[in-house]
C-alpha positions in Angstrom: 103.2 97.7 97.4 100.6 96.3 95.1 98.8 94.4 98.2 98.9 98.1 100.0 95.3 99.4 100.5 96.0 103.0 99.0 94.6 106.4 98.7 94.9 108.2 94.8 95.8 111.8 95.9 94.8 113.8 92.5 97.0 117.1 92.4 95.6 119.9 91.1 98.7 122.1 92.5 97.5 122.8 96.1 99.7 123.9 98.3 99.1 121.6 101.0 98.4 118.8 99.1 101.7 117.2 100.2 100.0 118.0 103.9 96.5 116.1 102.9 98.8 113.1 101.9 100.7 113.2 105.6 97.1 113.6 107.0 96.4 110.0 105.5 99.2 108.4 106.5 99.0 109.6 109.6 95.7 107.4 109.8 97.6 104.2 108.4 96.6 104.3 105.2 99.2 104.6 102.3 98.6 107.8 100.0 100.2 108.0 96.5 99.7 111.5 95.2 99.7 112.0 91.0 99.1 115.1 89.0 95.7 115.9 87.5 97.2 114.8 84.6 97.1 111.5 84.8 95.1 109.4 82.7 92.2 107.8 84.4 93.8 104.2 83.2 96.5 104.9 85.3 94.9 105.3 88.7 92.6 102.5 87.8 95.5 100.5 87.4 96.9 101.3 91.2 93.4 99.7 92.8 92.9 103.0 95.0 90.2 101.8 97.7 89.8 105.7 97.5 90.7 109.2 95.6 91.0 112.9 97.4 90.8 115.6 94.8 93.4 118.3 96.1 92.6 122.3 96.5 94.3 124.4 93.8 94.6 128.3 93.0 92.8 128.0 90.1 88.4 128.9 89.5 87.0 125.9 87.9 85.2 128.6 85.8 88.3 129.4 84.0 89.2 128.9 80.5 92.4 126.9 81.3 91.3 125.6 84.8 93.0 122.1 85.5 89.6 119.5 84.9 89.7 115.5 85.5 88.0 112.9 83.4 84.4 113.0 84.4 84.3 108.9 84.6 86.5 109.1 87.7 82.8 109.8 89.5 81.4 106.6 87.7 83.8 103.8 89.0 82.6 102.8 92.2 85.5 104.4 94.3 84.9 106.6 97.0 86.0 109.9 96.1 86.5 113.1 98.9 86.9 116.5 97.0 88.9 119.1 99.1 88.2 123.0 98.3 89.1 123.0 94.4 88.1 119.6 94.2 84.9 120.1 95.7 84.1 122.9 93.2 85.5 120.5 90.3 82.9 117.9 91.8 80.3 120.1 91.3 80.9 121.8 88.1 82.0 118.4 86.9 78.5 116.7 87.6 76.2 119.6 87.0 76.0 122.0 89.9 76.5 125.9 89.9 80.1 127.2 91.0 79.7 131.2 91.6 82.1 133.6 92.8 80.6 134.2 96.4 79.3 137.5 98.1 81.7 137.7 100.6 85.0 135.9 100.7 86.0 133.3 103.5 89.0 132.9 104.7 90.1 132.0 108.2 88.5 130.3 111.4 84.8 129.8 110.3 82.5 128.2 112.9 80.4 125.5 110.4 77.6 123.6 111.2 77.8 119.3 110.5 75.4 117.0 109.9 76.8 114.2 112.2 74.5 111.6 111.1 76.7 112.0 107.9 79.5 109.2 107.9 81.7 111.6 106.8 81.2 113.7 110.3 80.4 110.9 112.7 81.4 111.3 115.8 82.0 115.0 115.7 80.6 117.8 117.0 77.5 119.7 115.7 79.3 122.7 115.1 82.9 123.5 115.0 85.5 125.8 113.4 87.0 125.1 109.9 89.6 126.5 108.2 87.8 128.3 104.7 90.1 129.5 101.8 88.0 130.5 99.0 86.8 133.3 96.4 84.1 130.8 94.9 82.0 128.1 96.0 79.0 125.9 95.3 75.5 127.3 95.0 73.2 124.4 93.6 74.9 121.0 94.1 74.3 118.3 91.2 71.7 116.1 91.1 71.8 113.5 93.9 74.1 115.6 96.4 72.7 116.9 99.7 74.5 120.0 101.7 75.6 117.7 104.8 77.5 121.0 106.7 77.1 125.1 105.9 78.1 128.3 107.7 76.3 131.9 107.6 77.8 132.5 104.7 78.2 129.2 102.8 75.4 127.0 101.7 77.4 124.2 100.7 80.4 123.7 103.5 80.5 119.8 102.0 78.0 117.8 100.2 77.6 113.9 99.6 75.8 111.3 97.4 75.9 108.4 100.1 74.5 106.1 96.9 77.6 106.6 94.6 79.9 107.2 97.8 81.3 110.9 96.5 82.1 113.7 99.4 83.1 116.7 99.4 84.3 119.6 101.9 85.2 123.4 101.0 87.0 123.6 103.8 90.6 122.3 104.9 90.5 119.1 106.9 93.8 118.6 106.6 95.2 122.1 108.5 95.6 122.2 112.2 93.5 125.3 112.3 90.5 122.6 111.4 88.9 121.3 115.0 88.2 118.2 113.8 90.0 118.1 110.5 91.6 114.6 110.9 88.5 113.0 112.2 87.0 114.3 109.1 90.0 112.3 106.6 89.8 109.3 109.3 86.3 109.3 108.7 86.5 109.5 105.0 89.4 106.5 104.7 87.3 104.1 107.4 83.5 104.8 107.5 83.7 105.7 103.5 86.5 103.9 102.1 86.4 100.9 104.3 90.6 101.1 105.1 92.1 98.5 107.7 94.5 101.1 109.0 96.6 98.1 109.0 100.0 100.6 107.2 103.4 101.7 108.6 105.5 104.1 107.6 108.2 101.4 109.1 107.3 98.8 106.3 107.2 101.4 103.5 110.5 102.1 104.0 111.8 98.6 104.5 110.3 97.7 101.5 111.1 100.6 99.4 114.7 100.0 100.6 115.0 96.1 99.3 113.3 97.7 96.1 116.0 99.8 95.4 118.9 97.1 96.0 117.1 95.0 94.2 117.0 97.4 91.2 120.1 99.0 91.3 122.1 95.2 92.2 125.8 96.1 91.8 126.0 99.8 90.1 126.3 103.6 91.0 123.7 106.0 92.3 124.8 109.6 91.6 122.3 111.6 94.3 121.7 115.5 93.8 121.6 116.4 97.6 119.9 119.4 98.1 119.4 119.3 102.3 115.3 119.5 101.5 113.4 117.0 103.1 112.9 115.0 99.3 116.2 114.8 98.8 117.5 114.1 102.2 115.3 111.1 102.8 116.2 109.7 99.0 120.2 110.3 100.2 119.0 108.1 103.6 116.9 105.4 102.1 119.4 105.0 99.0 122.5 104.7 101.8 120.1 102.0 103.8 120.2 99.9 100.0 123.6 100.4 98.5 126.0 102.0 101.1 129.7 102.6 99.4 127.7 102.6 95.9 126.1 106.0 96.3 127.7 109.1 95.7 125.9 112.2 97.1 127.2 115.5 95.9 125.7 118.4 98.3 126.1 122.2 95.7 127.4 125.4 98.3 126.2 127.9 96.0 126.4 130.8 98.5 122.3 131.2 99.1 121.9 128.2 101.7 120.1 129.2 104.6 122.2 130.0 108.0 124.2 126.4 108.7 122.4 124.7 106.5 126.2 123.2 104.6 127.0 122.3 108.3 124.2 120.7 109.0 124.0 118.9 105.4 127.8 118.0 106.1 127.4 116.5 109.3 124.7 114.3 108.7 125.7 113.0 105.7 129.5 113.3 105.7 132.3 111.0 106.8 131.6 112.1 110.3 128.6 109.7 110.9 128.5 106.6 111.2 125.0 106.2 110.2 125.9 106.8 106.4 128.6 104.6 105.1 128.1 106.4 101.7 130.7 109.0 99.2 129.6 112.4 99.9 131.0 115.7 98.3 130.2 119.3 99.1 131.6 121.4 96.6 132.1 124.9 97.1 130.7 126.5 93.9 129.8 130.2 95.5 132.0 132.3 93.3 130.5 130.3 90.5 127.1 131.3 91.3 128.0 134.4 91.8 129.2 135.2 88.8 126.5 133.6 86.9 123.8 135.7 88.8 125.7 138.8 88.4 123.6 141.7 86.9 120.3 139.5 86.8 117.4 140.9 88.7 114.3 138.6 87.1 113.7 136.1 90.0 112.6 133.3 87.7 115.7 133.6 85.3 117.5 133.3 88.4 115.7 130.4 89.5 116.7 128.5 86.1 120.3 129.9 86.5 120.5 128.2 90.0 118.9 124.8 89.2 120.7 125.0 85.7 124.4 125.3 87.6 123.3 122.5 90.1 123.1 120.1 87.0 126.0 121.4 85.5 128.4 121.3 88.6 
């Protein structure tokens, strides 16, 4: 993957950041998403040819609010701040983040600049999706407003020069017009991507990756049914076959058919995974260990403790 042109998503615990990375994908370009806590050295090293700063629950005016290393604005990669990452932008490089007047959330009709690379080709006015308590009131030095609504100054703002964007709104939601014109925009007008990435390849290569570093041993696979897990299971089966064991946990909270389903995909049943999978039946194990305990996050430990331990 090192020849991959590739897109640093910076996770700052959105909830749709793992959507913003499908967004980008979608447009053939590779997206690699790491937590806000990784050193600048370390996304330097992965030669992004751009970096989106996610949205996140937090107020950047917060004591503990997740921050980035301010020299991430000062290395000559495009960068596209979404919602909390705009805010972060701002705050970062000088602006003023207050809470605002009146809070947005919803379907906001927002006016573009479409002379903007970011919004070319776009209309002058659409509806965005706004999900927000705070937002920018003076932009730092250098950044213009390039989009606003009646109750929002600064909708996005740029500094063309140092190639930094962006948006308080969520591109990357379906409820967005002309969200994904705004990301496409961002990864081939900003970024200069060659759209030239398949999800096809990915996987081929990730695939001979994995037999090449495992060779001859055993996998041992947690199989939840999730989609992380599931796809692990499939591309892990694609590399080793008969080497990986798969061991899918009944604890007796699965949702409706979910241990047939899991079963039937993955068990001896199909021919499409020549692998060794178990499904063990630990329900009057779970329920025993749950018994009596009403705190749902001690009974989220309890759960993925016992998954471990069976």
């Amino acid at each position: 993957m090192q020849n991959v042109q590739r897109i640093v998503l910076v996770d700052f615990g959105a909830q749709y950041t793992q959507l913003i990375a499908r967004r980008v994908r979608e447009a053939k370009v590779f997206c690699e998403v790491v937590s806000y806590l990784t050193p600048l050295s370390e996304i330097l090293e992965k030669k992004p040819v751009g970096i989106i700063l996610s949205g996140g629950p937090a107020s950047v005016l917060d004591a503990d609010a997740p921050h980035i290393d301010p020299a991430i604005y000062e290395q000559g990669i495009p960068v596209l701040g979404i919602c909390y990452g705009m805010q972060l932008t701002a705050y970062t490089l000088g602006g003023t983040v207050e809470r605002a007047a009146q809070r947005e959330y919803g379907r906001v009709p927002v006016d573009f600049d479409v002379n903007s690379p970011l919004f070319a080709g776009m209309k002058a006015q659409s509806v965005a999706w706004m999900s927000h308590t705070f937002h920018v009131t003076h932009a730092p030095e250098g950044f213009t407003s390039i989009a606003h609504s009646e109750n929002c100054a600064f909708c996005a703002m740029a500094n063309p020069e140092k190639r930094i964007y962006a948006v308080q709104f969520h591109p990357e939601v379906t409820h967005s017009e002309e969200g994904q014109k705004v990301i496409a925009n961002f990864l081939y007008n900003v970024c200069g991507c060659t759209g030239d990435w398949k999800m096809d390849s990915f996987v081929e290569n990730n695939v001979k990756a994995l037999r090449e570093e495992i060779g001859d041993g055993k996998v041992l696979c947690a199989l939840s049914g999730g989609v992380d897990s599931s796809v692990l299971a499939a591309m892990l089966a694609k590399a080793v076959g008969k080497q990986l064991t798969c061991v899918f946990v009944d604890h007796g909270l699965l949702r409706k058919n979910e241990k047939e389903e899991v079963c039937a995909v993955f068990g001896p049943g199909n021919p499409n995974f020549d692998i060794n999978f178990v499904c063990v039946d630990a329900r009057e194990r779970y329920f025993g260990k749950l018994a009596g305990v009403t705190e749902p996050e001690r009974k989220r430990k309890i759960i993925g403790e016992e998954v471990i331990r069976v």
